[in-house]
C-alpha positions in Angstrom: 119.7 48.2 78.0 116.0 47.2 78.8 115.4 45.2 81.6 113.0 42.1 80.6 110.7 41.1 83.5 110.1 37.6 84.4 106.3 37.6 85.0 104.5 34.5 85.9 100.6 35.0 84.7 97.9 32.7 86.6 94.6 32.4 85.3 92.1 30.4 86.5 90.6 29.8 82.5 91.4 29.3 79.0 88.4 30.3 77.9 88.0 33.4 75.9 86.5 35.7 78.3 87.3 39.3 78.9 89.6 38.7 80.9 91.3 35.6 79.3 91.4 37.9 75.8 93.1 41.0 77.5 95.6 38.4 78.9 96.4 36.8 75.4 96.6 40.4 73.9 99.7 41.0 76.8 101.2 38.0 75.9 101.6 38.4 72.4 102.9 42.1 72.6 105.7 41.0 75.5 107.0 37.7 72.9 107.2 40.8 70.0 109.0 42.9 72.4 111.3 39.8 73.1 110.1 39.4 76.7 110.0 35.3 77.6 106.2 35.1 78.4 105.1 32.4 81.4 102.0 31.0 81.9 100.2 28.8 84.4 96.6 27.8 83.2 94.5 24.9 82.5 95.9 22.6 79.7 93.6 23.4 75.9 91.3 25.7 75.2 91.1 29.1 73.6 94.3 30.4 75.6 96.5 27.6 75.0 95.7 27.8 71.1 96.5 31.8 71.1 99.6 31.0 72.8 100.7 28.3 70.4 102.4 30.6 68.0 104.4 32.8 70.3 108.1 32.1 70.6 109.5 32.4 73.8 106.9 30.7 76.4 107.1 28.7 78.9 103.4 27.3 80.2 102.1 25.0 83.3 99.5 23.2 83.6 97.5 23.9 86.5 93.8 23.6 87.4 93.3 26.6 89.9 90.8 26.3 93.2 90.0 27.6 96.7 91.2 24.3 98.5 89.2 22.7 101.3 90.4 20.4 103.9 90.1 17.1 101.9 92.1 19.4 98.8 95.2 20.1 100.8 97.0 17.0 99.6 96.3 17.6 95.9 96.8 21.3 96.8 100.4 21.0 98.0 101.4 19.1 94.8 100.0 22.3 92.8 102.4 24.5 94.9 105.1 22.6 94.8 105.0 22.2 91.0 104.7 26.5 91.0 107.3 27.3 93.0 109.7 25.3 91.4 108.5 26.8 87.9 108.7 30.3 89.9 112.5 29.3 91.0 113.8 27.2 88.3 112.7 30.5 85.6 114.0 33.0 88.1 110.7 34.4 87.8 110.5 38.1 89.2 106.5 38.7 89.7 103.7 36.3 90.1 100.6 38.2 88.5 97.4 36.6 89.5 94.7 37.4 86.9 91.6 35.5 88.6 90.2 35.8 92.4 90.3 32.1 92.1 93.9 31.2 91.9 94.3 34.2 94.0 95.1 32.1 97.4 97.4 29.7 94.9 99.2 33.2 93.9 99.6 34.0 97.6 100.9 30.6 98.8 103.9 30.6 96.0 104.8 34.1 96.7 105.4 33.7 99.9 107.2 30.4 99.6 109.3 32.0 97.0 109.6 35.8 98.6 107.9 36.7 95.5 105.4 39.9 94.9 102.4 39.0 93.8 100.0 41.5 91.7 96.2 40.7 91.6 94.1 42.1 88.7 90.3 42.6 89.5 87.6 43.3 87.2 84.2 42.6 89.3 82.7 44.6 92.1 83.3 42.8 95.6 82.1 43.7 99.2 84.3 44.3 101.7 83.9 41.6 103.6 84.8 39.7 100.2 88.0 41.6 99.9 88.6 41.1 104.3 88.5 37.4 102.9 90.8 37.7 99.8 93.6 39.9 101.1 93.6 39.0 105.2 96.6 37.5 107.0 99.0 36.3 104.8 97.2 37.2 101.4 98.5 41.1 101.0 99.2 41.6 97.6 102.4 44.1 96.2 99.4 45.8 93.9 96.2 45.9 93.1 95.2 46.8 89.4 92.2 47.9 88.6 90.2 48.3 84.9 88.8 51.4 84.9 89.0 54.5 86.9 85.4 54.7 87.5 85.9 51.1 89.2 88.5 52.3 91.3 86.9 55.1 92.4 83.8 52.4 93.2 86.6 50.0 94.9 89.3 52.0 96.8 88.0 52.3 100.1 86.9 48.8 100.4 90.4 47.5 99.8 92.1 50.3 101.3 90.1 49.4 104.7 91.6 46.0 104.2 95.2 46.6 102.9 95.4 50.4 103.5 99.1 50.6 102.0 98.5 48.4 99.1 98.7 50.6 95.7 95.2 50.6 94.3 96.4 51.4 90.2 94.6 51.7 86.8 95.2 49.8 83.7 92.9 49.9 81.1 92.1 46.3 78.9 93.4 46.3 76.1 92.4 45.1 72.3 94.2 44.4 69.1 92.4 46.1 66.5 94.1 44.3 63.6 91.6 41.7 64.7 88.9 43.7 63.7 89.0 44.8 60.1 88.0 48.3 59.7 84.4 48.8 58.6 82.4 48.9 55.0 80.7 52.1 56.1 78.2 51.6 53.2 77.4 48.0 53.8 77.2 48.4 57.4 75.3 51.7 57.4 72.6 49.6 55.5 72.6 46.8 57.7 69.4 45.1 59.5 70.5 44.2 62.8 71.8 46.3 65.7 74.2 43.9 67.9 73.8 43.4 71.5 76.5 40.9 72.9 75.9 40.3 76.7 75.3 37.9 79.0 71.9 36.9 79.8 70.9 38.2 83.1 68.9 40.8 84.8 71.4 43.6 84.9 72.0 43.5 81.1 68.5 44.3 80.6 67.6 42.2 77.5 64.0 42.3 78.2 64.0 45.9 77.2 64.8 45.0 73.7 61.3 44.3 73.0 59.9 47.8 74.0 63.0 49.2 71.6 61.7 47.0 69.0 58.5 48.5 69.3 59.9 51.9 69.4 61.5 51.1 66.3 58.6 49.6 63.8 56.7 52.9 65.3 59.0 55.0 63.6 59.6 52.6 60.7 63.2 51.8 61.6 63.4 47.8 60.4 65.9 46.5 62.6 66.3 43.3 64.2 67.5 43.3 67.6 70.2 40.6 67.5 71.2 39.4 71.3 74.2 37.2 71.5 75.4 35.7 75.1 74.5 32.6 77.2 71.9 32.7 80.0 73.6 32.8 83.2 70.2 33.7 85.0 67.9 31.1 84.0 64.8 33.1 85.9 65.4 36.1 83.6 66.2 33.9 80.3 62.5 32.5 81.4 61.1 36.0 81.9 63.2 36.7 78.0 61.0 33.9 76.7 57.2 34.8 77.9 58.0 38.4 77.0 58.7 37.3 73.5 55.3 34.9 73.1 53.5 38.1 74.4 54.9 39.5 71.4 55.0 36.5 68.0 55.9 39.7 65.1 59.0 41.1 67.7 62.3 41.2 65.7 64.3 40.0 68.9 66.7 37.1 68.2 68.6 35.3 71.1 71.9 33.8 68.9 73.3 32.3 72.1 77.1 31.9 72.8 79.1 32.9 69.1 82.7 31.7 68.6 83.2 34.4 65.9 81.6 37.4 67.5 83.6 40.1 65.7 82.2 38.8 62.5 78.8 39.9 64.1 80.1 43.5 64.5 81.4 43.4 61.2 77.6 43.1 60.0 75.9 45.6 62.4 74.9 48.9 61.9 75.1 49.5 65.7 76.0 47.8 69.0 73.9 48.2 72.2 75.2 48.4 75.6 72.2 48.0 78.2 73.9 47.1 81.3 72.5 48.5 84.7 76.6 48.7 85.5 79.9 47.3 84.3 83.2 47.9 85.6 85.0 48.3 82.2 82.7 46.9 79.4 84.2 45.2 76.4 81.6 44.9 74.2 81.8 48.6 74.0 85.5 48.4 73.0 85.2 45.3 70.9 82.1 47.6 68.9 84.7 50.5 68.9 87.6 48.8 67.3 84.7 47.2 64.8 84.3 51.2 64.3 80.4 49.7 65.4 78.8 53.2 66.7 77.3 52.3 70.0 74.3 53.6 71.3 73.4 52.5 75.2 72.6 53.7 78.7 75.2 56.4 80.1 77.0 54.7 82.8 80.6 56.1 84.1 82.9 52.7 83.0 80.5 53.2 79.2 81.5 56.7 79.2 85.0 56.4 80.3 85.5 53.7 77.4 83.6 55.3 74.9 85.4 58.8 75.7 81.7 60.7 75.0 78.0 60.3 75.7 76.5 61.8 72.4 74.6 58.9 71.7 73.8 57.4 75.1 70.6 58.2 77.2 69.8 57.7 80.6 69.7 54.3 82.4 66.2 52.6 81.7 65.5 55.2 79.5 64.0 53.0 76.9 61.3 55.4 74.9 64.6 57.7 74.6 67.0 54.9 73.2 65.6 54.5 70.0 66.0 58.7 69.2 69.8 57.9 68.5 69.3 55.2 66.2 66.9 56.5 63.9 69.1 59.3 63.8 72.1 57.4 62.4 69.7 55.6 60.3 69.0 59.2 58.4 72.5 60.8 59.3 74.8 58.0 57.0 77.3 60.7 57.8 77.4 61.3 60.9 77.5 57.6 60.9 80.4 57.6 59.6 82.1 60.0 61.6 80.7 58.2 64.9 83.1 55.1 63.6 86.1 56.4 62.4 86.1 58.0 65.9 85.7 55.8 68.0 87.5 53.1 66.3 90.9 55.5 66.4 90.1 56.4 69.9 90.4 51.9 70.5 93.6 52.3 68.2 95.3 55.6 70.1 94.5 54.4 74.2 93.3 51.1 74.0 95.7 49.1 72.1 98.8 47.1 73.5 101.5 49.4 72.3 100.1 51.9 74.4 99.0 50.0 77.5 101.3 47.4 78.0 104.4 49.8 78.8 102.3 51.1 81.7 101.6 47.5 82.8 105.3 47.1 82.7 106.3 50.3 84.4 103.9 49.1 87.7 105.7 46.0 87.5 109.1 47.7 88.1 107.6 50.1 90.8 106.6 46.9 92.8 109.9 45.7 92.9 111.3 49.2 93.9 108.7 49.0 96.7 109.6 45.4 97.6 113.4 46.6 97.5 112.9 49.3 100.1 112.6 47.5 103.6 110.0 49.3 105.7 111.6 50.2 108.9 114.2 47.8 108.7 111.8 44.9 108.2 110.4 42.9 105.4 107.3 45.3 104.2 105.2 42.6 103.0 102.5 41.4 105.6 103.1 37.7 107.0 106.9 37.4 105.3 109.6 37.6 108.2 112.9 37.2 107.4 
C-alpha cells in the first residue's frame, strides 16, 4: 500500500506568483491522489481561495519574517503555534517554499527533529546562501527549478552545505486551465503578448525597436506588455522612450488578474529576459499552445525543449525575422503550438512531476534514517 506523506508547505504569500501557482498546482494533485495537504500561509488571498475546494486540508495562519531583536517575542508565538501543528498532524517533512520563512522552517524542524526541504527559484550569492544555510539552518534538500539553474547554483551551495542534495524539479502547470487554442482566430490576431515584470533585465524598452522592425516589414502588431513596474527608473526610461515615439503600437496593460485570457488572444508570446532561472511565461504561452519567439537563454531553451524560433540575446533587428515568418507560415504556426503545448502536457504537468517531488521526499527520510557515524547527520541536532 502507498505510503501518504505528511508535508507541511510554508510560503511566505498568497499571492499568485510563480511560485505561489506551482504550489497550488501540488496541492490540488496530492488532495486527488488522497494525500491530506497542510499548509502554513498568510490568511486570504489567491492561495487560500485555490485551496478552498480541496478536501483534505489542514491550513495555518502564519505571517512569515526574518525576526529582529524587538520580533523575538511575536516570533516565539509563531513557532510555537508550528510546532504544535507539526506534532499534533504527525507531520513528516516541513517544505519551505520562500527564502523568507526559510529561518521559520529551520527553527520548527529542529524543535520537532523534523527535515526540512527548501525550494529556490532566484539566483543568490554565496555569501547570501553562507547566510541562509550556516549553523543551525542546513536543510535535508535543496530543490532547484531547472537544470540550467543548478548548474548556475551548485557550487555556491555546495561550498556552504557541501553534503546537502542539490536536486531538480521542474514547475509544474495544469493545462486544463488553459483551453487549447483557435489556431485560426489566434493566427489572425493583432497583438503579440509579453507578460513580465517591468525592470531592466526584462528588456521592455526593446519593444519599440521591434515595433519598428515590424511596420518596416508591414507586420501590424501591437506589442502588448503586461506586468507591474518593479524598477521605477526603467518604467521612467519605458515612458520617454514611448513620447519619443507618439505612432508606436506599445501598450503597458499593467498587473492582469486573468492573464491566460491574454494568451488566449495572442498570436505570439515574447520572452526578452537578459536571464531567468525557469521562466513561466514561457510555459504558461506553451500550455496556451502561444508560439514563443524570444532571446535563446539556457532555462528558455530548457523549457521550450528547442530554439527554432529564438535569436540571440539583444538581438533585436533579428527578432522580428521569426514573427513575420509565422505571420506568412499559418502552418507552421500551427505546428509550433500543437508542439509545444503537448510538450507542457507530457513533462510539465502534475501527473508527471509531482511523483518525482514525492520520490525526493521519501529519499530525505531514508537519508535522515541512516545516522552518519553513529550520530545525528543533520548539522546542529544532537541527540
Amino acid at each position: 500500500m502507498e505510503h501518504k506523506r505528511r508535508i507541511l508547505y510554508l510560503r511566505a504569500t498568497s499571492m499568485p506568483g510563480a511560485g505561489t501557482r506551482v504550489l497550488s498546482h501540488w496541492l490540488n494533485w496530492l488532495d486527488r491522489n488522497d494525500h491530506e495537504v497542510f499548509v502554513a500561509a498568510p490568511k486570504g488571498g489567491w492561495l487560500t481561495e485555490k485551496m478552498s475546494g480541496l478536501k483534505r486540508k489542514k491550513n495555518l495562519n502564519a505571517e512569515f519574517y526574518i525576526p529582529k531583536a524587538k520580533d523575538y517575542p511575536r516570533f516565539l508565538v509563531l513557532v510555537t503555534r508550528l510546532c504544535f501543528f507539526v506534532l499534533r498532524n504527525k507531520i513528516e517533512i516541513i517544505h519551505c517554499n520562500s527564502d523568507i520563512a526559510y529561518f521559520t522552517a529551520c527553527t520548527v524542524a529542529r524543535i520537532t527533529r523534523r527535515p526540512v526541504v527548501t525550494h529556490l527559484r532566484f539566483h543568490y550569492e554565496e555569501s547570501f546562501y553562507s547566510w541562509l544555510f550556516g549553523s543551525w539552518r542546513k536543510p535535508d534538500l535543496v530543490i532547484l527549478v531547472s537544470k540550467s539553474f543548478r548548474d548556475e547554483e551548485v557550487k555556491k551551495i555546495h561550498a556552504v552545505v557541501p553534503d546537502t542534495p542539490v536536486k531538480v524539479l521542474h514547475n509544474c502547470i495544469d493545462i486544463s486551465e488553459y483551453p487549447e487554442p483557435d489556431a485560426e482566430q489566434q493566427w489572425r490576431s493583432d497583438y503579440a503578448f509579453y507578460p513580465a515584470a517591468i525592470a531592466e533585465r526584462k528588456r521592455q524598452l526593446q519593444l519599440y525597436r521591434l515595433n519598428q522592425l515590424l511596420q518596416q516589414n508591414d507586420a501590424d502588431l501591437r506589442l502588448v506588455a503586461a506586468g507591474q513596474a518593479k524598477d521605477e527608473k526603467y518604467w521612467q526610461l519605458c515612458n520617454e522612450e514611448a513620447n519619443k515615439h507618439p505612432d508606436n503600437k506599445v501598450e503597458f496593460v499593467g498587473h492582469l488578474s486573468d492573464v491566460a485570457a491574454m494568451y488566449r488572444g495572442a498570436f505570439v508570446s515574447l520572452t526578452l529576459s537578459e536571464y531567468e532561472t525557469f521562466g513561466y511565461s514561457v510555459l504558461e504561452s506553451m500550455a496556451s499552445g502561444v508560439p514563443v519567439v524570444g532571446y535563446r537563454i539556457d532555462a528558455v531553451e530548457e523549457v521550450l525543449g528547442e530554439s527554432v524560433y529564438l535569436v540571440d540575446l539583444d538581438d533585436t533587428e533579428a527578432l522580428a525575422d521569426p514573427m513575420i515568418k509565422l505571420r506568412q507560415e499559418q502552418e507552421q504556426w500551427k505546428e509550433y503550438s500543437r508542439r509545444i503545448r503537448q510538450r507542457a502536457e507530457e513533462f510539465f504537468s502534475p501527473d508527471y512531476l509531482c511523483p518525482k517531488l514525492l520520490d525526493m521526499y521519501t529519499d530525505v527520510v531514508l537519508r535522515r534514517s541512516k545516522p552518519a557515524d553513529g550520530n545525528d547527520q543533520h548539522q546542529g541536532r544532537s541527540k
